[in-house]
N, C-alpha and C positions, 0 to 999 in steps of 0.2 A: 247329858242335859235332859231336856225337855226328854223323856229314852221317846224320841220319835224317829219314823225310820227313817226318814232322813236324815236328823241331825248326828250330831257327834255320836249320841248312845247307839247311833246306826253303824259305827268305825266297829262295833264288837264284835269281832267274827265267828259268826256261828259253823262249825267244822263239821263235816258228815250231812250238809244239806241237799236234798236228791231235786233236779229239775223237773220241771214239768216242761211238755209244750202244747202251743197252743197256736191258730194266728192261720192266716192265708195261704194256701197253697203248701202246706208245713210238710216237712218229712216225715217220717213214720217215729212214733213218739218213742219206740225202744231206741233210737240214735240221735247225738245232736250235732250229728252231720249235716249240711246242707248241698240238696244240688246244688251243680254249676248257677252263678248268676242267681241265686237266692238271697237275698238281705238275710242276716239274723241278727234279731235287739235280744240283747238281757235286760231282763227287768224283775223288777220284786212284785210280789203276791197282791202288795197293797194296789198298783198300779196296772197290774196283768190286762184287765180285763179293758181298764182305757185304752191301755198300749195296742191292743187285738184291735181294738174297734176303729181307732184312727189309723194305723196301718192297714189294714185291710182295706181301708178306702182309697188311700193313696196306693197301695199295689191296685185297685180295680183300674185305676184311671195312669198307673205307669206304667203296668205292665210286666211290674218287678214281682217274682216270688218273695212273700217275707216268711219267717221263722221267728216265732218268739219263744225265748227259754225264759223262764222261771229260775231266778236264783234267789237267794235271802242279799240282802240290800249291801251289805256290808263285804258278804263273797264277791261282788261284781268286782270291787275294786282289789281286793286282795289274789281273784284266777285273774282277773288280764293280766300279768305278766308271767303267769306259770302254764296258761293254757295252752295244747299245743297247736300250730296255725288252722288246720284245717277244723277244730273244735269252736276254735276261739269267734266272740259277738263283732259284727261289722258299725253297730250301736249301742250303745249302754246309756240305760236311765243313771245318771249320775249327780251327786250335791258339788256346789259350785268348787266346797275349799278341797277338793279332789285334785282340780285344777293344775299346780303347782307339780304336785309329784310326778301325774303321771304325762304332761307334756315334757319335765326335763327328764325322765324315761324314756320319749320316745312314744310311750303307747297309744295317744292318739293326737286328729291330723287338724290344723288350722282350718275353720271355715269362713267362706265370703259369701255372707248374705245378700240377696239383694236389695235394692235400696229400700225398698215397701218392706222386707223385714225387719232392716233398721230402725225405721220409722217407728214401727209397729210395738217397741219393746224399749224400756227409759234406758239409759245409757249407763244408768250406777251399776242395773240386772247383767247388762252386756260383760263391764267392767269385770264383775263378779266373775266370769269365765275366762276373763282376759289375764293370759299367762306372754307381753309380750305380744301377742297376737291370741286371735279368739278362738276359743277351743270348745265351745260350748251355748247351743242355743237353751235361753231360760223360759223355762213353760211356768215354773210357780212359785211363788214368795214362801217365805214361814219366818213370823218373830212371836215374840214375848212381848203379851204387851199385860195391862190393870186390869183384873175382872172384877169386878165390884154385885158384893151380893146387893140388889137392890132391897130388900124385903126387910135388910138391916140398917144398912148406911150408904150415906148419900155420894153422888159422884163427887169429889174431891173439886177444888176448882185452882188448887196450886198445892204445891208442894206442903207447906205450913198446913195448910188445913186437912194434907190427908195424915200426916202425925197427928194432928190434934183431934180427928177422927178415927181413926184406926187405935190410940190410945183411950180414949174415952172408951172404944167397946172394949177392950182387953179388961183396960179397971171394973166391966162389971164382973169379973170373977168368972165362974164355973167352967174354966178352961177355955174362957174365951181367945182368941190372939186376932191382934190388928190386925197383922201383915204378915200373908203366909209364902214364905218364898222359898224352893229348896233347896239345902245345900248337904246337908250331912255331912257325917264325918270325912270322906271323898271328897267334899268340896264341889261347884258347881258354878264357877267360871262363865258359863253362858247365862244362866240365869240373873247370875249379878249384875250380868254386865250394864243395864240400865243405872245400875246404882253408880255402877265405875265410870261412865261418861260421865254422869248426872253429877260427879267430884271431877269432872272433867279429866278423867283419866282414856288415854288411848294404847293401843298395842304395839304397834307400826306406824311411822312417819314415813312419808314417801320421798323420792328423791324425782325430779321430774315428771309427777305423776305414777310414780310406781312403789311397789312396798318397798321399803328400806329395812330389812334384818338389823341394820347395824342402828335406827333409829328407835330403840322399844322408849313406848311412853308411861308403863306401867309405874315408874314412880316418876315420874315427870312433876317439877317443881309446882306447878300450879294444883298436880292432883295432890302432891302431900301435901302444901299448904290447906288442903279442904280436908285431911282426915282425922281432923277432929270431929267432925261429925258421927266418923264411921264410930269414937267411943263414946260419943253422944247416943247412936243410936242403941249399943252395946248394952249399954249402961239402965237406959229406959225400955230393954226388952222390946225394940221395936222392929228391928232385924236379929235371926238366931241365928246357929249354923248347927244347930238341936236337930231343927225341919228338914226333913230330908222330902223325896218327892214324894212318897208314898203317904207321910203323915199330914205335909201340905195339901193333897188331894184329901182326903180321908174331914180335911177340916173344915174346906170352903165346901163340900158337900153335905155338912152335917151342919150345916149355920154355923159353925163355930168361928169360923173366921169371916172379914167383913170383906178382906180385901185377897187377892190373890195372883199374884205374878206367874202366868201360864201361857201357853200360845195355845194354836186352833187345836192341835191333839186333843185338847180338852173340854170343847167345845160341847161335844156329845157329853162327855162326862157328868159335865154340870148338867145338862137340858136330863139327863134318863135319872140326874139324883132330885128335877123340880125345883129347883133353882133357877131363882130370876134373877140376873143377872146385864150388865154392860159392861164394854168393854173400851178401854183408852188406854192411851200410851201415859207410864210412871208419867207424873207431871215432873217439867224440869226443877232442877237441884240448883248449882250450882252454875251448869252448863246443861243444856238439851238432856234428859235423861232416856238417850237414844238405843234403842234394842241392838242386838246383833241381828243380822239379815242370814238366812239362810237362803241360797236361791237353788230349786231344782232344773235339770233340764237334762238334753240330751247329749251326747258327744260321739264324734265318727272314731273309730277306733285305725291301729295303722296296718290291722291283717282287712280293712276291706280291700283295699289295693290288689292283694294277693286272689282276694277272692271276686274278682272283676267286676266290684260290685261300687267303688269310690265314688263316684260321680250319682249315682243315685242316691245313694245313701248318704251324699254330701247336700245335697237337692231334698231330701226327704229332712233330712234334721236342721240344716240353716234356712229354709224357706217355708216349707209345709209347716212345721213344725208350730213357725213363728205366728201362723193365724190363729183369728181370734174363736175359728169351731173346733178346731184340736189344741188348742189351750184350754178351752172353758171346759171339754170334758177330760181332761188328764188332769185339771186342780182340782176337779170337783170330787176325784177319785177318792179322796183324801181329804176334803175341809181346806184346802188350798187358795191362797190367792192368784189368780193369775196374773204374770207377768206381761202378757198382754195388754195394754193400754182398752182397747175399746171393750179385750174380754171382761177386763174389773170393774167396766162402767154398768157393766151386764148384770153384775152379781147382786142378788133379790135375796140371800139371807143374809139378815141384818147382824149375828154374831162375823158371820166372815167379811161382812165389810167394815165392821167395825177395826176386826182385828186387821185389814189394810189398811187401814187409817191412822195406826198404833205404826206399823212402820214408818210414819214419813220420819225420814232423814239420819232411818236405819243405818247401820255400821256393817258391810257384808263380812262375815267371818273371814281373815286375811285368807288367802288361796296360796301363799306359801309352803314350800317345806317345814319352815323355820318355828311356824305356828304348833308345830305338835311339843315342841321344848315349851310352851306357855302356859298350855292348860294347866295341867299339875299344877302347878306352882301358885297361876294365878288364885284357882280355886281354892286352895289351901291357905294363900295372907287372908283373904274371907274368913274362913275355918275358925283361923286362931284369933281375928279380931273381934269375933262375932259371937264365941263360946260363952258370956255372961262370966260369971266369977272365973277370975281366973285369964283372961283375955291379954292375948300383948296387943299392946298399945299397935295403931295400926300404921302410924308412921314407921316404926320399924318392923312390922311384919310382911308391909310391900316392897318395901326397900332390899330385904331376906330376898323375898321374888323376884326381885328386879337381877340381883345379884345371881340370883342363880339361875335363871335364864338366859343369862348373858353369858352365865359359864358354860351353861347345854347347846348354845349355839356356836359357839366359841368350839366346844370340843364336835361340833360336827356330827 
């Protein structure tokens, strides 16, 4: 997706990455050993330097040696289960839809915040890590939301009028495009997904508040009843699956496009290309044209036990964690919103508050196993319906989806 390191394009695992460390009371940087009674957090490049600076505080004041290693974002999740115990992190910087795998693994431990942490953080964010029981404190948001060049076209004020906007600047010609969204031929599932609620399409139905694998809503009656739209859009060059991310960025930065479906990643992008821009959530469609929720945060792994460190480290990530001075600087690391209540009240740039204001009533990426059978597939009925000449009709190119992810989970 967005290739942010968080998100999904953060699943790619970069092979051959050498750590760094860094952090309070650390061990000698040729090993990533830790003495006795030492914490150590894995963390990625982007967040290192937050990670240092709020852990060293709470080691001043706990008492506890910390250790931070450096890994690329994607390895965290791929070594914990291959690490061997005495190597292995007591903490990891981790994305919400992690969740799912690696508590039915076993590799990390339920935490109980206390009630002032609860309080402290909205309960969708909590959710988000909740495998069953919570496995995961959320320091920061990340969606998709409108970016709108100001300098060409106006903020949309519904759905109708940002077609009727977004088309009016394409018909002037000179390679202009309304709406620059990416997908490419790979297809881009997260990106869209605003457009697939906004047909009121969903992924998972729950079952007493919980994901339901056996519920997919991807072609759920109410959404193919709305995808005539999707060859309405098709048809009037209003959505491509041409755009990939690279040609979408390339576009809203060069004026050529009026409108642009991106999250914070890009934030900087647009400001060092001079671009005046705002930012709002796709206006609703049909149903709420609601983002997918990315939420970051931390998780106690289940070698701290081993390394007599549980309870601190349990303490350091469901409490510490949850305030609103090591929230504000571990989102800010990144253009992040914090999941903190009082820290997002805080936040004084106006692109990253805008883009937390684009999430309300976000969709967090299911935290399932079951969810890696969907991507492909979803992003690809996109693909095919999206192609201009030549496009299948997209009641049955979700439908294709629908089918064969039910066959991908089905075969386990």
């Amino acid at each position: 997706m967005r290739r942010f390191t968080w998100r999904i394009g953060a699943l790619v695992l970069v092979a051959g990455a050498l750590a760094a460390l860094v952090g309070a009371k650390v061990a000698p940087a040729a090993s990533h050993k830790a003495s006795a009674g030492t914490m150590r957090i894995w963390t990625d490049g982007d967040r290192k330097a937050a990670i240092t600076k709020v852990a060293n505080a709470w080691a001043a004041k706990s008492g506890v040696s910390v250790q931070i290693v450096q890994k690329e974002f994607g390895d965290i999740r791929s070594q914990l289960g291959q690490v061997k115990a005495e190597d292995a992190p007591d903490v990891i910087v981790a994305a919400h839809d992690w969740t799912g795998q690696l508590a039915a693994n076993g590799l990390v431990i339920p935490l109980v915040p206390k009630k002032a942490a609860l309080k402290a953080i909205p309960a969708y964010a909590r959710k988000a890590f909740t495998y069953g029981k919570l496995y995961g404190m959320p320091v920061a948001l990340e969606n998709v939301g409108l970016f709108v060049n100001t300098a060409i076209a106006k903020v949309p004020k519904s759905w109708p009028d940002l077609e009727k906007k977004a088309l009016a600047f394409q018909k002037q010609g000179g390679g202009n495009v309304g709406l620059a969204v990416q997908q490419g031929s790979g297809g881009d599932a997260y990106h869209m997904y605003p457009f697939f609620s906004g047909l009121c399409g969903y992924v998972f139905g729950t079952t007493h508040g919980v994901l339901d694998k056996n519920k997919l809503g991807v072609a759920n009656p109410k959404f193919i009843k709305n995808t005539a739209l999707i060859n309405k859009w098709n048809k009037e060059g209003l959505i491509s699956s041409k755009i990939n991310g690279d040609t979408a960025t390339q576009l809203f930065t060069s004026g050529k496009a009026a409108y642009w479906v991106t999250g914070p990643w890009n934030i900087d992008t647009a400001r060092k290309a001079g671009i005046n821009f705002k930012i709002i959530q796709v206006p609703k469609i049909k149903c709420r044209a609601a983002p997918f929720l990315g939420v970051q945060g931390l998780m106690v792994t289940k070698y701290a036990s081993g390394h007599g460190v549980a309870t601190a480290a349990k303490d350091f990530v469901a409490n510490y964690m949850a305030g609103a001075g090591p929230q504000a600087q571990l989102a800010a690391a990144n253009n992040r919103f914090p999941a903190n209540v009082a820290a997002g009240k805080k936040v004084t740039d106006p692109a990253l508050k805008q883009i937390g204001l684009a999430s309300k009533g976000g969709v967090a990426m299911p935290n399932i196993p079951e969810m890696n059978s969907v991507w492909t597939d979803l992003g690809d009925a996109w693909v095919k319906s999206t192609k201009g000449d030549g496009a299948t009709p997209a009641k049955a190119a979700f439908e294709t989806a629908a089918k064969n992810i039910k066959a991908k989970i089905a075969g386990g």
